[in-house]
C-alpha positions as CSV (number, residue, x, y, z in Angstrom):
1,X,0.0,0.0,0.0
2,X,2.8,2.3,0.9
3,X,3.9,1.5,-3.1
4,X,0.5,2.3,-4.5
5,X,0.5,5.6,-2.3
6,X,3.7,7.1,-3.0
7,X,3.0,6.2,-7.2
8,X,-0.3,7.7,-7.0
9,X,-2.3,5.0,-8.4
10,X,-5.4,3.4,-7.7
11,X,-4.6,-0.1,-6.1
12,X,-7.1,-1.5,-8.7
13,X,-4.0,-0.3,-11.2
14,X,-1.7,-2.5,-9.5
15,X,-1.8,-6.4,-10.7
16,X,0.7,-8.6,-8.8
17,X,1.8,-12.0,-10.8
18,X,2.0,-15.0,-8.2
19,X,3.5,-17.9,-9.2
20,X,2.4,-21.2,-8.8
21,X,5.2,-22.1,-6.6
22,X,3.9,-20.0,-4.1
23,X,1.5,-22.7,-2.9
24,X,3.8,-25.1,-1.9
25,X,3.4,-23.6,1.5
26,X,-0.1,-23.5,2.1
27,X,-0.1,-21.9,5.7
28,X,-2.8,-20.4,6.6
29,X,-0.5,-17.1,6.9
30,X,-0.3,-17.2,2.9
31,X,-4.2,-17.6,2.1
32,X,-4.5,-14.6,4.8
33,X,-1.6,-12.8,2.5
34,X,-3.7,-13.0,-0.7
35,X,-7.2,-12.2,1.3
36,X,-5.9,-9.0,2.6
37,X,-4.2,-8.2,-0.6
38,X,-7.4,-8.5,-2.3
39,X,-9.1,-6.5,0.4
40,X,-6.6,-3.5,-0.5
41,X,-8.2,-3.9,-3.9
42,X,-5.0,-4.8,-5.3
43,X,-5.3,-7.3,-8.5
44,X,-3.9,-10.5,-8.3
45,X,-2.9,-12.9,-11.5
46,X,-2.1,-16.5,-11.4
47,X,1.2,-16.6,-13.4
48,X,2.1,-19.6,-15.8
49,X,-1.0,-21.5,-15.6
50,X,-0.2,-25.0,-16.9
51,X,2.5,-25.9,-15.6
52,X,4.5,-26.8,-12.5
53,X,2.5,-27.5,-9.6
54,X,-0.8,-26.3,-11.0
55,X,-3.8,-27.5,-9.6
56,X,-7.7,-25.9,-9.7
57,X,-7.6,-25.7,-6.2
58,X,-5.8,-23.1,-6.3
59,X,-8.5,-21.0,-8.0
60,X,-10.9,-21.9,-5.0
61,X,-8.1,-21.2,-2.7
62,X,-7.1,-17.7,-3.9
63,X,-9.3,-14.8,-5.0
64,X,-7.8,-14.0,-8.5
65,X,-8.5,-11.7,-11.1
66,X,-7.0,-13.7,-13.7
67,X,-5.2,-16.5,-15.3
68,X,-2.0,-16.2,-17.3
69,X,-1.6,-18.9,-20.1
70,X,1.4,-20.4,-20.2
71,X,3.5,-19.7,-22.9
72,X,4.1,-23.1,-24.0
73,X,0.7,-23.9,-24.8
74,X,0.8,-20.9,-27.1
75,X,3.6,-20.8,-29.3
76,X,2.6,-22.9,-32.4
77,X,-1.0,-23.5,-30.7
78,X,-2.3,-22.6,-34.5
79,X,-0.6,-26.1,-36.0
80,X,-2.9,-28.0,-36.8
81,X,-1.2,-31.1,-34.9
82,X,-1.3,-29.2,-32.0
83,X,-3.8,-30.2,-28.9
84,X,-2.8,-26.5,-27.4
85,X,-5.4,-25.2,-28.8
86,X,-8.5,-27.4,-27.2
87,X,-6.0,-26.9,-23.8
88,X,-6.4,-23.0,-24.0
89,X,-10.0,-22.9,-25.2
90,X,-10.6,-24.9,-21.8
91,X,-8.8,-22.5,-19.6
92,X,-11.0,-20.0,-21.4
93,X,-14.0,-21.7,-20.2
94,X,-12.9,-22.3,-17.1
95,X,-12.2,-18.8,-16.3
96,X,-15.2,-17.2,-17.7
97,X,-16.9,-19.5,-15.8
98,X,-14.9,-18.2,-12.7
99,X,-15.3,-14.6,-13.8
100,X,-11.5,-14.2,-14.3
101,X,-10.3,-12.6,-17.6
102,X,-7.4,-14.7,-19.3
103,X,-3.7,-13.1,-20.8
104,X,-1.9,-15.8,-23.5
105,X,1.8,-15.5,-22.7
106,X,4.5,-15.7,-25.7
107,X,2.4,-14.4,-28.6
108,X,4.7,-13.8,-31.7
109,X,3.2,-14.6,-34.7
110,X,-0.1,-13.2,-36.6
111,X,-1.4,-17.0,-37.0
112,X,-1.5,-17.8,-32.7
113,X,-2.7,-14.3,-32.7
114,X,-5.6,-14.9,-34.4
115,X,-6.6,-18.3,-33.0
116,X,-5.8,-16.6,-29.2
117,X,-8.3,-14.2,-30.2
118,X,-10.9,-16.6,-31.7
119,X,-11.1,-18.3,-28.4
120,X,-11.8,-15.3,-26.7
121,X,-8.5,-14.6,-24.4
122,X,-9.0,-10.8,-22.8
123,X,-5.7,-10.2,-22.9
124,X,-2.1,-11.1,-25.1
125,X,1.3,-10.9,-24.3
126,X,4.1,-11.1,-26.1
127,X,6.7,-10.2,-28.5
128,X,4.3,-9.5,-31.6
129,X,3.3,-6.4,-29.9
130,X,6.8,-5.5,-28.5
131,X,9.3,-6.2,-26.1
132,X,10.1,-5.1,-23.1
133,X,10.8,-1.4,-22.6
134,X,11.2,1.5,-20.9
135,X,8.5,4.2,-20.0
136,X,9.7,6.4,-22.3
137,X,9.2,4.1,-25.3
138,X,6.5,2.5,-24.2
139,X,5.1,6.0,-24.5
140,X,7.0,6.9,-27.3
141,X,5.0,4.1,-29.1
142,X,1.8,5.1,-27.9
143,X,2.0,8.3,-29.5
144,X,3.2,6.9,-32.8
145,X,0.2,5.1,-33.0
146,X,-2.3,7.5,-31.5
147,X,-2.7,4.9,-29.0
148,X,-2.8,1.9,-30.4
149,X,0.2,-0.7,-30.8
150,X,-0.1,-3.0,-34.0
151,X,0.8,-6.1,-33.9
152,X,4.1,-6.9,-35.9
153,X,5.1,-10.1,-36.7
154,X,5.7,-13.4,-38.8
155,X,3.0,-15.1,-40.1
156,X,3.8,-17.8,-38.5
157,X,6.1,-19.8,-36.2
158,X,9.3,-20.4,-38.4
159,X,11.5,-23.2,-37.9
160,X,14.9,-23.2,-39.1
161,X,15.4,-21.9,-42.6
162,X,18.0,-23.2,-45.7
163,X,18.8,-20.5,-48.3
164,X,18.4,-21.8,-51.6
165,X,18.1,-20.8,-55.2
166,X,16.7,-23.1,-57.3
167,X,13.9,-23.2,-59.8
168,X,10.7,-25.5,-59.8
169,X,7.7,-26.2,-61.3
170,X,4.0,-25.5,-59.4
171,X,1.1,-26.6,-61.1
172,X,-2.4,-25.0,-59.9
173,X,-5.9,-24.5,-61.4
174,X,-4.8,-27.1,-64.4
175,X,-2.0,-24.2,-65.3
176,X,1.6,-25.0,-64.9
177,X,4.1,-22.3,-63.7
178,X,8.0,-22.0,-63.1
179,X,9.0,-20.5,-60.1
180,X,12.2,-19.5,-57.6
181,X,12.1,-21.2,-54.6
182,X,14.4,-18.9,-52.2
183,X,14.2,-20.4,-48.3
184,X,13.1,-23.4,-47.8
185,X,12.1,-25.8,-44.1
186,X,10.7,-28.9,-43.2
187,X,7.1,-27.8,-43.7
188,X,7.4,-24.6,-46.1
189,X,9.0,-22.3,-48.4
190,X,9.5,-18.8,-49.7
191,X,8.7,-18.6,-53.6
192,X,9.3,-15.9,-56.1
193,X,8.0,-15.3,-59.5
194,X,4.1,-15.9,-59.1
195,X,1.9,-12.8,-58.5
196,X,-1.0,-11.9,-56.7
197,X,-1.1,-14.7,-55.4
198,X,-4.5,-15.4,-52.9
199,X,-3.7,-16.5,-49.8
200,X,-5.1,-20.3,-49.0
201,X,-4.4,-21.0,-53.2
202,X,-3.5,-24.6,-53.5
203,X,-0.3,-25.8,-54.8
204,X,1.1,-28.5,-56.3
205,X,5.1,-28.1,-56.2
206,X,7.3,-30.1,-58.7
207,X,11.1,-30.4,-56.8
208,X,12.3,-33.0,-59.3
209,X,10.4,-36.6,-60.9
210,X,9.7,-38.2,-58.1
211,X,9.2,-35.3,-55.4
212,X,6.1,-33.3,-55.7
213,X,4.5,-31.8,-52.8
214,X,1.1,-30.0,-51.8
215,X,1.0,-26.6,-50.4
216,X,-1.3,-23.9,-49.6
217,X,-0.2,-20.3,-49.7
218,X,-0.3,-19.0,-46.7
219,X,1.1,-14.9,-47.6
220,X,2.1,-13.3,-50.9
221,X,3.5,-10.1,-51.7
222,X,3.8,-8.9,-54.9
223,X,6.1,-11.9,-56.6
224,X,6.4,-13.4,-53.3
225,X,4.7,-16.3,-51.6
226,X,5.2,-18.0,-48.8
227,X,3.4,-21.4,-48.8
228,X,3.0,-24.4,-46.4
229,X,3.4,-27.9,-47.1
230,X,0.8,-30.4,-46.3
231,X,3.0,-32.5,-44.2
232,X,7.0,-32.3,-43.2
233,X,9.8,-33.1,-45.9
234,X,13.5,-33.7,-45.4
235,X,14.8,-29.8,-46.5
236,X,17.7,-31.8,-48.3
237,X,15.5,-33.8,-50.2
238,X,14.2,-30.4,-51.6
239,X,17.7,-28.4,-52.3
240,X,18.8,-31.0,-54.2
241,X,18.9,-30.9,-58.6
242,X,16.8,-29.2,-60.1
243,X,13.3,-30.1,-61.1
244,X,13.3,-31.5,-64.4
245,X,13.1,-29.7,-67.7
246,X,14.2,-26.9,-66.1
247,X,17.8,-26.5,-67.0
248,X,19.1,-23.6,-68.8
249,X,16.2,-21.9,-68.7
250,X,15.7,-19.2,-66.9
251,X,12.2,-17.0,-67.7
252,X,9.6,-16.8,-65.0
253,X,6.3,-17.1,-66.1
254,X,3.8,-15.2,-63.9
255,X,0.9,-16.2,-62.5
256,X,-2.2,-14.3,-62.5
């Protein structure tokens, strides 16, 4: 209380992060802590939810405000393999149902943005909105944005990359096309030469005679695309020759 007073706040503006480690000791000296912290009106989160020695007793136990998501059920929680997904939708539930608001931890790419949103989190955190920083840029980038801080980001969670240069065929809508493929992982690509590409286009990629995948784009930006195989591939398997009838030439055709 002495803090709150002599930073002139509100206590309602101060939120305190407890960890779950916390209730190793449950004395009734520590559940008479949080009651007469929440007396004060201070605001009390339950960091890292998830993981450690988590337990829903701890939500009867303790009067909090909210629940902090763990940030590894969030990074990647937009793969479709993933079960994170179902696991935050049910902390979701569980909190509204407990009138607690919910923050996702480690958001940093557009793609768990929009899933963290779909399933109705209150609050994100993480690096797609910025890192951490002083008051003076926090405020700095406040007033760059009138306010508002956009989210900046990949697309989506990128695994390790291998620089390439080689050209392929990609077949779509019964049309073939050649194409550069530029970076290339275990489950996409970056490709230059076809334009305007819509984003969810389906792809048929032709790497040499007997290695053609399917992809989906998932971005594209002016002669750039950046697509996602339907299922993992061995990157050396895709940097190898080059795709066939493709030597010695070099024009791009472009796709509409």
């Amino acid at each position: 209380m002495s803090a709150v007073s002599a930073a002139g706040i509100r206590p309602e503006q101060l939120e305190l992060e407890i960890t779950e480690g916390i209730f190793l000791d449950e004395s009734p000296e520590n559940l008479e802590m949080f009651q007469r912290l929440k007396r004060t009106g201070v605001r009390l989160a339950l960091d890292d939810f998830g993981t450690g020695y988590s337990a829903l007793g701890y939500l009867k136990k303790a009067p909090f405000d909210k629940i902090k998501i763990d940030q590894s059920f969030v990074r990647g929680a937009a793969d479709r393999s993933s079960m994170n997904a179902a696991i935050i939708s049910s902390i979701v539930g569980l909190a509204a149902a407990l009138r607690m608001e919910t923050t996702a931890e480690g958001v940093e790419t557009h793609d768990d943005l929009d899933l963290i949103r779909g399933l109705g989190c209150s609050h994100v955190q993480g690096y797609i909105y910025g890192r951490p920083m002083t008051l003076s840029e926090a405020l700095a980038l406040l007033r760059a944005g009138d306010g508002r801080v956009v989210a900046k980001g990949y697309k989506s969670a990128r695994e390790a990359r291998s620089r390439t240069f080689r050209t392929i065929q990609v077949e779509s809508g019964g049309h073939r096309y050649e194409a550069i493929v530029r970076n290339v992982s275990t489950r996409g690509a970056l490709i230059e030469g076809l334009w305007n590409v819509p984003q969810g286009t389906g792809f048929q990629l032709v790497f040499g005679p007997d290695l053609m995948l399917d992809a989906e784009a998932r971005w594209s930006e002016e002669n750039r695309v950046g697509v996602q195989f339907a299922k993992a591939v061995e990157i050396s398997a895709l940097i190898g020759g080059a795709a066939p009838g493709l030597a010695g030439r070099t024009r791009i055709e472009r796709a509409a």
